[in-house]
TORKOL-4160 file (C-alpha; in steps of 0.2 Angstrom, whole numbers, padded with zeros to 4 digits, m for minus):
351
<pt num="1" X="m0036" Y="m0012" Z="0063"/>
<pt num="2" X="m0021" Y="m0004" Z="0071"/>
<pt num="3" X="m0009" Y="m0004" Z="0057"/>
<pt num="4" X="m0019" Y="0009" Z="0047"/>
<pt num="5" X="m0009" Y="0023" Z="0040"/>
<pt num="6" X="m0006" Y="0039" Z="0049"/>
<pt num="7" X="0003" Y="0048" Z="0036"/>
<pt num="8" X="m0007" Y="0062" Z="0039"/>
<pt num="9" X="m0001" Y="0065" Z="0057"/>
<pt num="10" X="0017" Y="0060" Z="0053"/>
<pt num="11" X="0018" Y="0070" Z="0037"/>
<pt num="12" X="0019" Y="0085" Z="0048"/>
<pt num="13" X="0028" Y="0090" Z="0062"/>
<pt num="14" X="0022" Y="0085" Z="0079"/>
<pt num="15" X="0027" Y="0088" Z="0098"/>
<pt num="16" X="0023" Y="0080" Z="0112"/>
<pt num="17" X="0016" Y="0088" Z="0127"/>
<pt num="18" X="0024" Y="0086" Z="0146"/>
<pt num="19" X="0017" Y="0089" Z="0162"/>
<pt num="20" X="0015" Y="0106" Z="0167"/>
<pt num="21" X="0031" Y="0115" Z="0175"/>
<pt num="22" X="0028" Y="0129" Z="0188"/>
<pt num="23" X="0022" Y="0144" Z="0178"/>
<pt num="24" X="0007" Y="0131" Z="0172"/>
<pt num="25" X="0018" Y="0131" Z="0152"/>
<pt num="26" X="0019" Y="0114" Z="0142"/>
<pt num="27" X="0036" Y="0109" Z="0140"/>
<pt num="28" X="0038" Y="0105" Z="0120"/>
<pt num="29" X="0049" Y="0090" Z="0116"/>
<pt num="30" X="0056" Y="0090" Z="0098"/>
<pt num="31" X="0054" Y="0075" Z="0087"/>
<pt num="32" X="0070" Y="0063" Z="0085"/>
<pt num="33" X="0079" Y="0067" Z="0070"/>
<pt num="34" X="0073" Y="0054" Z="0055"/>
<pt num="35" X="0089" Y="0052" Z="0050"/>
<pt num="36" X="0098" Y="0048" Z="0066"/>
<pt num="37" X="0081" Y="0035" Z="0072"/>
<pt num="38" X="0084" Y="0026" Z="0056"/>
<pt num="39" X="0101" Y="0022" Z="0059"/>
<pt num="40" X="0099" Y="0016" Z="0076"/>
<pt num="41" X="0082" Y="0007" Z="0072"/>
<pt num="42" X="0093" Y="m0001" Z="0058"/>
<pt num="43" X="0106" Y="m0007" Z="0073"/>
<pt num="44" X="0093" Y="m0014" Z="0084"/>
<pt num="45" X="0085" Y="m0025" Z="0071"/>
<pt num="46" X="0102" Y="m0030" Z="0062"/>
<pt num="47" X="0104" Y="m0034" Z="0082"/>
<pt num="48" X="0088" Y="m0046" Z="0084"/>
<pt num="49" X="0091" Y="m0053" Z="0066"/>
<pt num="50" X="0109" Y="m0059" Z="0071"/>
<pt num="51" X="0104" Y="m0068" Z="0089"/>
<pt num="52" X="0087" Y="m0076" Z="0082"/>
<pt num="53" X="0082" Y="m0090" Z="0073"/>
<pt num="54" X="0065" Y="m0096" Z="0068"/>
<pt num="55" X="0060" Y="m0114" Z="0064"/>
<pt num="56" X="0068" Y="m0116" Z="0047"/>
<pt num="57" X="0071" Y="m0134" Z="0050"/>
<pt num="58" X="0052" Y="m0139" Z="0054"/>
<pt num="59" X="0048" Y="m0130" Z="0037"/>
<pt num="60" X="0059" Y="m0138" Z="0028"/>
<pt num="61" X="0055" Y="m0153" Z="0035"/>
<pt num="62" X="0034" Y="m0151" Z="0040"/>
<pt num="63" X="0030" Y="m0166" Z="0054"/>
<pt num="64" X="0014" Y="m0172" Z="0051"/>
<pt num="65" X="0005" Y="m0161" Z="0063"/>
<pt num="66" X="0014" Y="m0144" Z="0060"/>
<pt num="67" X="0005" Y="m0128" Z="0059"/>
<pt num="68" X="0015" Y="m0120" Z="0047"/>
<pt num="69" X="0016" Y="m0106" Z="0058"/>
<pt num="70" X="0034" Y="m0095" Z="0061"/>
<pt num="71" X="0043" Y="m0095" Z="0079"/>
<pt num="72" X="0056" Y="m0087" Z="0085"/>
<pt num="73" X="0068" Y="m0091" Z="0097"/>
<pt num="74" X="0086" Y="m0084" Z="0105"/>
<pt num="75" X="0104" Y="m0092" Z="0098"/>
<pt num="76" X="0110" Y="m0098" Z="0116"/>
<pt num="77" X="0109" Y="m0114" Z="0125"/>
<pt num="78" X="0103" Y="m0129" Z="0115"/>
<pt num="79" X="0099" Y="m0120" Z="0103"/>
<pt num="80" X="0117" Y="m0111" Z="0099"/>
<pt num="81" X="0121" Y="m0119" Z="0082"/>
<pt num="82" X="0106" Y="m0114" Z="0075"/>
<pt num="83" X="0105" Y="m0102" Z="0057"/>
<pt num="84" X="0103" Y="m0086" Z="0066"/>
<pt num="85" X="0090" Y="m0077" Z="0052"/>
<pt num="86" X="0102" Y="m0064" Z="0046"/>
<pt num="87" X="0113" Y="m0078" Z="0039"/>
<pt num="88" X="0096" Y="m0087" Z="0031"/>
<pt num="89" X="0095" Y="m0086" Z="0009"/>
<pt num="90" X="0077" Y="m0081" Z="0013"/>
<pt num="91" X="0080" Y="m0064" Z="0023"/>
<pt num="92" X="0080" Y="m0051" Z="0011"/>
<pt num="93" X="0082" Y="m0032" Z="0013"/>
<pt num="94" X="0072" Y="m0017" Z="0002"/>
<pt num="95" X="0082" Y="0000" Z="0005"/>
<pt num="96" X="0074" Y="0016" Z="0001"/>
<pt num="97" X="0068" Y="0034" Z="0006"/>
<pt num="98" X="0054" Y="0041" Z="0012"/>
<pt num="99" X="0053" Y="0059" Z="0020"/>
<pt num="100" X="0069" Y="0062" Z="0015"/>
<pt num="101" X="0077" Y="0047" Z="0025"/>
<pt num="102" X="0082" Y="0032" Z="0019"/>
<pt num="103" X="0076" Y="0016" Z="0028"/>
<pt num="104" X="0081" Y="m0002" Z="0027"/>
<pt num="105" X="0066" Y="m0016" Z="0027"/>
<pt num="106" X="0070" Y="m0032" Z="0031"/>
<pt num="107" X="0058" Y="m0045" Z="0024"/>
<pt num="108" X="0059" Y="m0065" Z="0029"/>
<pt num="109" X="0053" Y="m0075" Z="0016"/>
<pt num="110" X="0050" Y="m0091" Z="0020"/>
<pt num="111" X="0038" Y="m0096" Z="0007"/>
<pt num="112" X="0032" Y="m0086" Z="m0007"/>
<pt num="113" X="0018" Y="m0092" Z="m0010"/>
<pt num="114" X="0011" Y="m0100" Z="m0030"/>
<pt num="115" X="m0003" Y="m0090" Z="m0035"/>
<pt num="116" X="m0003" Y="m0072" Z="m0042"/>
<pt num="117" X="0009" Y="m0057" Z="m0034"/>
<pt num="118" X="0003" Y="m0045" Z="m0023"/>
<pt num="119" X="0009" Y="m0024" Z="m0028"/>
<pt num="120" X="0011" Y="m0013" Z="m0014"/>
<pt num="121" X="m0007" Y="m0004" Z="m0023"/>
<pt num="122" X="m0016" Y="m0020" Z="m0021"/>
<pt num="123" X="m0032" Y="m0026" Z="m0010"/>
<pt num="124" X="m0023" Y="m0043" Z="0001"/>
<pt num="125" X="m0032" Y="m0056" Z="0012"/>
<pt num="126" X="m0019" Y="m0059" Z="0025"/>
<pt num="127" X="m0020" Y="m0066" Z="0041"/>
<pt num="128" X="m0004" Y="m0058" Z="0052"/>
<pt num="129" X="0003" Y="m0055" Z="0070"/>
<pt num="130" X="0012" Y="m0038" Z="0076"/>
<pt num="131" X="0024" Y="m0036" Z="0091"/>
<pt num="132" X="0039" Y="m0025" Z="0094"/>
<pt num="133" X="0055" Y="m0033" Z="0096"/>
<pt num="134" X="0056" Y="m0038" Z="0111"/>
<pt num="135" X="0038" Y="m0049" Z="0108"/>
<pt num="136" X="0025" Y="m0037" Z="0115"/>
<pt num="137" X="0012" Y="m0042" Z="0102"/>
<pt num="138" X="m0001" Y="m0026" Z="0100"/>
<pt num="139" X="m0012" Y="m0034" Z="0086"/>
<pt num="140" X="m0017" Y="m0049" Z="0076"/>
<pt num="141" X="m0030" Y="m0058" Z="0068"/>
<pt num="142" X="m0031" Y="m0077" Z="0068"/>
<pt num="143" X="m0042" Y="m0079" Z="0054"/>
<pt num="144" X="m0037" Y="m0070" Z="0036"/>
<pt num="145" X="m0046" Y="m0052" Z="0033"/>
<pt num="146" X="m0045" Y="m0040" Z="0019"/>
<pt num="147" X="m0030" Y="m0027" Z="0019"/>
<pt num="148" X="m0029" Y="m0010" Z="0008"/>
<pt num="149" X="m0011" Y="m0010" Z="0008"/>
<pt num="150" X="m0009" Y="0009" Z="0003"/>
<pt num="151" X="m0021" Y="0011" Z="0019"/>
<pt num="152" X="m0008" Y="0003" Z="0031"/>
<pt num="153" X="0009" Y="0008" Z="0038"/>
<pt num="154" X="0022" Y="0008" Z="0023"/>
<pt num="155" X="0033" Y="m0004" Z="0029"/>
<pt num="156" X="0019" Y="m0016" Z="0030"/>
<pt num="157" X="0011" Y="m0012" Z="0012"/>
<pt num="158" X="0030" Y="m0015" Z="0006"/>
<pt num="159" X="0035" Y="m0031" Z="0015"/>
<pt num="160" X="0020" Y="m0041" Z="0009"/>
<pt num="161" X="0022" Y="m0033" Z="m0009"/>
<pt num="162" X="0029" Y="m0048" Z="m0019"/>
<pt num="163" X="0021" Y="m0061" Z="m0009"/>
<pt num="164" X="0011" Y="m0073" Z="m0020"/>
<pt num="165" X="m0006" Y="m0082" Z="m0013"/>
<pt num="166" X="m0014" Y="m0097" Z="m0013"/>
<pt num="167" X="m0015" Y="m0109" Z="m0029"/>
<pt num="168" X="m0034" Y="m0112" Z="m0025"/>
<pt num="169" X="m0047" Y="m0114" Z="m0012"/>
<pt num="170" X="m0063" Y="m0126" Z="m0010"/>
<pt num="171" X="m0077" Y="m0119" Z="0001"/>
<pt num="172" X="m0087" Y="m0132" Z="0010"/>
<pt num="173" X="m0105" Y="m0134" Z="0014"/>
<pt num="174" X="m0104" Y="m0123" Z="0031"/>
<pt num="175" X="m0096" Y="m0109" Z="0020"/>
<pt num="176" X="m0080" Y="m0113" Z="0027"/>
<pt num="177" X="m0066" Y="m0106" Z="0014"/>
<pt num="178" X="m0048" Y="m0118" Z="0013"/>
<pt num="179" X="m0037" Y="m0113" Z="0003"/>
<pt num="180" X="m0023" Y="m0125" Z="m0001"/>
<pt num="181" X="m0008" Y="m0125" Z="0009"/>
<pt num="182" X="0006" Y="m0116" Z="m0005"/>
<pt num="183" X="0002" Y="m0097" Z="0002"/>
<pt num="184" X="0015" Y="m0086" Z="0006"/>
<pt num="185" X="0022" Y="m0088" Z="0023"/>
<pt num="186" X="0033" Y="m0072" Z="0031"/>
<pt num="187" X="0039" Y="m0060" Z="0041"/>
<pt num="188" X="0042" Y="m0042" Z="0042"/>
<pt num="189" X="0054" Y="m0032" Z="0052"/>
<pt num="190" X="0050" Y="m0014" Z="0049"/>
<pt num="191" X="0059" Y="0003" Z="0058"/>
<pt num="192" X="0050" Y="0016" Z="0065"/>
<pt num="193" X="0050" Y="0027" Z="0048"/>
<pt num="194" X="0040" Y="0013" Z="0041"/>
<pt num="195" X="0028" Y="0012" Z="0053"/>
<pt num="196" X="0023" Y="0023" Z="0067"/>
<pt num="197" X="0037" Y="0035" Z="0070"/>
<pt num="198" X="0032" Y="0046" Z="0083"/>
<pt num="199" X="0012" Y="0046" Z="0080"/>
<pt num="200" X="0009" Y="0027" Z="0088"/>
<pt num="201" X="m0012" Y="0024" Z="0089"/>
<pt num="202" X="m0012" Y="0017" Z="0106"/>
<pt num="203" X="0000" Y="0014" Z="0121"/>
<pt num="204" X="0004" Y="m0002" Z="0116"/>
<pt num="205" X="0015" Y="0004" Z="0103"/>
<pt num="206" X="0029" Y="0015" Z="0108"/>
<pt num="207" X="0035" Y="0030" Z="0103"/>
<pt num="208" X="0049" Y="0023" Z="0090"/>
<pt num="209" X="0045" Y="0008" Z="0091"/>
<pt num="210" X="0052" Y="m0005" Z="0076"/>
<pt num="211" X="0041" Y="m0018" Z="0073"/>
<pt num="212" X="0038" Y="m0037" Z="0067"/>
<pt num="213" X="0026" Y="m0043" Z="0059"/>
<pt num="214" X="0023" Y="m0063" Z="0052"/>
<pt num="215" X="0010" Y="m0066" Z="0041"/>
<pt num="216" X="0001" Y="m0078" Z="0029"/>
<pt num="217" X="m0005" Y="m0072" Z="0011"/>
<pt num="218" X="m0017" Y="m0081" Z="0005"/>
<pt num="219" X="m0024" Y="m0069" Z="m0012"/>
<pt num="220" X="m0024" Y="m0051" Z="m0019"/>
<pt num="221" X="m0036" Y="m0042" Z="m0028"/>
<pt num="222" X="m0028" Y="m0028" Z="m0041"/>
<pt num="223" X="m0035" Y="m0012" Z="m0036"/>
<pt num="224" X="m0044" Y="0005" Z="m0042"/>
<pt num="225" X="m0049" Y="0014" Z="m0027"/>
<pt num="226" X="m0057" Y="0029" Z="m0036"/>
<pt num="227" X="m0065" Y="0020" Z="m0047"/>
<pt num="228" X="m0058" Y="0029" Z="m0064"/>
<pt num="229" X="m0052" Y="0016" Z="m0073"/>
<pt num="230" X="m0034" Y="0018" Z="m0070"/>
<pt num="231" X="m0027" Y="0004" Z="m0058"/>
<pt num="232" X="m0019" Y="0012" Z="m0044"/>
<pt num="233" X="m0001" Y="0006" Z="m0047"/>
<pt num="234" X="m0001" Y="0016" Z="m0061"/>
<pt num="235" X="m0006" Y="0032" Z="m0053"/>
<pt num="236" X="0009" Y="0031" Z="m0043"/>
<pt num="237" X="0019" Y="0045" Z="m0055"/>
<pt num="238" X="0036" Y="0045" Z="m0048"/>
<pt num="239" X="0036" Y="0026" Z="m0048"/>
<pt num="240" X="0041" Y="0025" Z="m0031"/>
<pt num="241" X="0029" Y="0013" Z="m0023"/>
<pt num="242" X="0021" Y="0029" Z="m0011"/>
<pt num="243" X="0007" Y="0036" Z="m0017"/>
<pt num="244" X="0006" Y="0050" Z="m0005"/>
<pt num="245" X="0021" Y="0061" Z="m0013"/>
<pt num="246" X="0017" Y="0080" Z="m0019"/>
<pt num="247" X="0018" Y="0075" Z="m0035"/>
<pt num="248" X="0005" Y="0061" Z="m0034"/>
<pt num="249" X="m0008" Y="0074" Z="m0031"/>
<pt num="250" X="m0009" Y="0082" Z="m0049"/>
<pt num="251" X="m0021" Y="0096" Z="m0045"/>
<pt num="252" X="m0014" Y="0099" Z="m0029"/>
<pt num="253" X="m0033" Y="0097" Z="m0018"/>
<pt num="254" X="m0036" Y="0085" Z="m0003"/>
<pt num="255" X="m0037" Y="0070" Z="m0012"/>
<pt num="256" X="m0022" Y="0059" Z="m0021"/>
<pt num="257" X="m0023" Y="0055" Z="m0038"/>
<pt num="258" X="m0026" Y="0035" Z="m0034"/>
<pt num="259" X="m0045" Y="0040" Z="m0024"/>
<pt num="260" X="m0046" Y="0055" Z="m0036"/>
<pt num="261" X="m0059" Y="0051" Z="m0048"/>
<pt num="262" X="m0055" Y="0068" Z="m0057"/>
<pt num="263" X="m0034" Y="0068" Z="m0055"/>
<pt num="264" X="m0032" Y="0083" Z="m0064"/>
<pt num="265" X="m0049" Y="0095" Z="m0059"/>
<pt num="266" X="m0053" Y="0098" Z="m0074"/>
<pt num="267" X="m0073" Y="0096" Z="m0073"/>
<pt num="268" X="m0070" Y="0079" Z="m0084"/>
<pt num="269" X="m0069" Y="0064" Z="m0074"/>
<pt num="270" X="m0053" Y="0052" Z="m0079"/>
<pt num="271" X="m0063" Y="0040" Z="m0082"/>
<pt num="272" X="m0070" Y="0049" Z="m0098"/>
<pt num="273" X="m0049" Y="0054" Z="m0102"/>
<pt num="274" X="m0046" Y="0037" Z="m0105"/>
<pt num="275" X="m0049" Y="0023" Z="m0118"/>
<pt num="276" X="m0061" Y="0006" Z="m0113"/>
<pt num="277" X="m0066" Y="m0008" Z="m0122"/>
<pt num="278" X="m0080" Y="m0020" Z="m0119"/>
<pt num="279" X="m0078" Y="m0037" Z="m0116"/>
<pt num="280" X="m0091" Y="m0053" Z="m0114"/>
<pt num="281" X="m0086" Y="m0064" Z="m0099"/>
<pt num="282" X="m0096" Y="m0079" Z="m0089"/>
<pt num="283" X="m0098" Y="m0071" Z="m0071"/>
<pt num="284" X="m0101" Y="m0082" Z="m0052"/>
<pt num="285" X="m0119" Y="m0084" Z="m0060"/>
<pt num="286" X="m0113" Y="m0093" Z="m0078"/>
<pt num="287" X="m0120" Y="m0081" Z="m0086"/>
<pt num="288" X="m0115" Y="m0070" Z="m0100"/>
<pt num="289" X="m0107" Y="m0050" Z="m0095"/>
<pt num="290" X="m0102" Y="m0035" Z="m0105"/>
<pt num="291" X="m0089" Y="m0026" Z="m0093"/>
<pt num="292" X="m0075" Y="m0012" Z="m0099"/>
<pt num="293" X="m0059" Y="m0016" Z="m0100"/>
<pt num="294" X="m0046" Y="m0003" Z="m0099"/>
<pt num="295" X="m0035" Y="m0001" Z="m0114"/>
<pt num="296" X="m0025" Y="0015" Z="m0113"/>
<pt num="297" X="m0022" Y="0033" Z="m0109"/>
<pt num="298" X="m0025" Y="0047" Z="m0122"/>
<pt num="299" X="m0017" Y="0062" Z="m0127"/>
<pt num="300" X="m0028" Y="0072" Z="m0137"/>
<pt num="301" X="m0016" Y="0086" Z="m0141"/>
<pt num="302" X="0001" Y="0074" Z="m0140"/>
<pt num="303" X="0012" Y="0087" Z="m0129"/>
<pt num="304" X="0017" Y="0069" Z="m0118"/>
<pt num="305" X="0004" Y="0073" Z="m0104"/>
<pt num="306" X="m0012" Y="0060" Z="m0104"/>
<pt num="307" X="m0028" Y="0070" Z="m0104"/>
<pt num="308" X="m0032" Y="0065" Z="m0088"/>
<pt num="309" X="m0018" Y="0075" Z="m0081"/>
<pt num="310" X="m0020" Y="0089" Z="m0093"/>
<pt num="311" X="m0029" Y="0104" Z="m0088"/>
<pt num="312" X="m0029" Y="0108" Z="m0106"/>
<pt num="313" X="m0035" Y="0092" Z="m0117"/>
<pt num="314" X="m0035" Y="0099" Z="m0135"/>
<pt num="315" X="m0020" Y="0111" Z="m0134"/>
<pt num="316" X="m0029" Y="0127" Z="m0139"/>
<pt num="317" X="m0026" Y="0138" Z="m0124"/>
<pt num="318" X="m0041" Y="0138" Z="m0117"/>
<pt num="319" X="m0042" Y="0125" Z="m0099"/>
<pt num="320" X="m0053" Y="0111" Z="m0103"/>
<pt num="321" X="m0061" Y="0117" Z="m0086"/>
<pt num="322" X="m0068" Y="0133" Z="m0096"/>
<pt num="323" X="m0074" Y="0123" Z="m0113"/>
<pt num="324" X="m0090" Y="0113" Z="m0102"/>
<pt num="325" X="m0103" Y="0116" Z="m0094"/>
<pt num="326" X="m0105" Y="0112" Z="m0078"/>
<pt num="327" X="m0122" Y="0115" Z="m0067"/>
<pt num="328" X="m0118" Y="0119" Z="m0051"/>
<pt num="329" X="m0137" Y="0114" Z="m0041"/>
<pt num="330" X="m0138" Y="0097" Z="m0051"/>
<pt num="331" X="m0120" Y="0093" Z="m0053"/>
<pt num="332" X="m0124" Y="0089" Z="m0070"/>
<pt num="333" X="m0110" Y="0094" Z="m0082"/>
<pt num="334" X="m0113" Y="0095" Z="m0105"/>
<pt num="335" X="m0098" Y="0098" Z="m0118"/>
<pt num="336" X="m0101" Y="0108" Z="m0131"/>
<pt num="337" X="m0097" Y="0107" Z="m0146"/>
<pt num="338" X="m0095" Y="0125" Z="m0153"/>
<pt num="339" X="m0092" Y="0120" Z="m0174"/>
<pt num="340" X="m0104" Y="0105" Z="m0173"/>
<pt num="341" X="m0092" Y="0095" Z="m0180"/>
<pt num="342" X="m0096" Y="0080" Z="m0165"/>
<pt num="343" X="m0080" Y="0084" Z="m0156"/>
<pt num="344" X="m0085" Y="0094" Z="m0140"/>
<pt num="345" X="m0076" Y="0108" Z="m0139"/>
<pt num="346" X="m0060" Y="0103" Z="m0125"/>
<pt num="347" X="m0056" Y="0089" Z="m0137"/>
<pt num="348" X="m0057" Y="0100" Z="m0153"/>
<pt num="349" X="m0041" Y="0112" Z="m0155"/>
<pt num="350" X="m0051" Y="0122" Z="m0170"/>
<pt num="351" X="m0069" Y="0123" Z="m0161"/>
């Protein structure tokens, strides 16, 4: 889909070519300024928010064959003593930095929805429409899909954050999934340095361009994209709902820590650093299932720093890195355990 994340062309600096000039050169033009987009970003939407308003009074109010949908419409005419959406209780406004720049979010809540809360790290099935401002629309889908969130445009991922889905669903005989109608119903108003900046996928988006999108939330699924046991949430270490920060990427490869299934390269995979249980559940079938449950970090040698982000595990000096075994041709990696005492040696501070 088109809101996929392109951090990784915007996280560095990018030029744009022009036609050639005389001497057959390309004519470099600089990227704007972060700081100065945001503010006027900020000044256009703050513009659109204080001369629209959106149906509020059908919502509150649903006639018996409304669609539940949000509409937007200009303050003039008969429509000029109308709430324009900046003066509404449910606009709300999440103000924070990314790339140095601080950016201003403005999220329309119209319904919150009833089930469980989606995190910025979670999986959402949300069915959503994007346009710019001016109501170009560039993307939708009409029926409800899956969404990584940290694999979207950061404004997005953080607008529907907080949204809560459905109470339920039936599925009928055809396979035909309804869910009942207490989903979360809204809309987000995103600047360029939320979304595409100056690396927009297709023409249909402009260069700059600041962005709305409505959407429907209908359930959320909490996340561990790497597989190590570790929810993704909580490999975001700065706490800063990003999780493409320098310091999320512990041993500083290609890979960030919340698709790394070894954070710290140490040879172990994190999902050996940490603590499981097992737990009996019924699954779809109604039948009996032994799955592990996550339970906690560890800290072998207690210096503050869980052993899966600990090059050293046991404290002794010696990487944990250097204390297996690893076979390079079959990929199969042993820990040995030097004294015999059933600790391998890069949990064993006296091996």
């Amino acid at each position: 889909m088109k809101i996929r994340n392109y951090l990784g062309l915007i996280a560095i600096a990018i030029f744009c070519t022009a036609c050639p000039n005389d001497d057959d050169g390309l004519t470099e033009v600089e990227i704007a300024d972060r700081t100065e987009q945001s503010l006027e970003d900020d000044e256009l939407i703050k513009e659109y928010l204080q001369t629209h308003f959106y149906n509020y009074e059908e919502f509150a109010n649903p006639p018996a064959d409304f669609n539940y949908e949000i509409v937007f419409d200009t303050i003039a005419d008969e429509n000029a003593d109308k709430d324009a959406i900046w003066d509404r209780p449910e606009l709300n406004t999440i103000t924070y930095d990314r790339f140095d720049t601080s950016n201003t979010l403005y999220v329309l809540k119209v319904r919150e929805g009833v089930g469980e809360t989606a995190t910025y790290a979670d999986s959402t099935f949300v069915k959503y429409s994007g346009r710019n401002l001016y109501g170009d629309i560039f993307d939708n889908a009409e029926n409800p899909i899956w969404f990584n969130l940290p694999a979207t445009i950061d404004g997005f991922a953080r607008g529907i954050a907080g949204s809560k889905g459905s109470s339920g669903f039936t599925t009928d005989i055809d396979g035909t999934t309804t869910f009942e109608n207490d989903y979360a119903i809204g809309a987000i108003f995103i600047p360029s340095g939320l979304g595409y900046f100056a690396s927009p996928p297709n023409s249909n988006i402009g260069l700059y361009s600041s962005l709305v999108f409505e959407f429907e939330m209908y359930d959320r699924i909490e996340t561990d994209h790497d597989g190590d046991g570790i929810i993704s949430i909580n490999e975001d270490i700065n706490e800063n709902q990003f999780f493409f920060d320098e310091v999320d990427n512990t041993d500083e490869d290609a890979v960030n820590n919340f698709q790394d299934e070894d954070d710290e390269n140490d040879g172990v995979t994190t999902r050996l650093e940490v603590v499981f249980t097992t737990e009996t559940i019924i699954n779809d079938e109604g039948e009996e299932e032994e799955i592990q449950v996550f339970v906690s970090t560890q800290d072998t040698d207690g210096d503050g720093t869980p052993d899966h982000l600990d090059e050293d595990d046991d404290g002794d000096g010696i990487n944990t890195i250097d204390e297996i075994n690893v076979n390079f041709n079959t990929g199969v990696i042993t820990y040995p355990d030097t004294d015999g005492d059933g600790t391998p040696d890069y949990l064993d501070s006296d091996s």
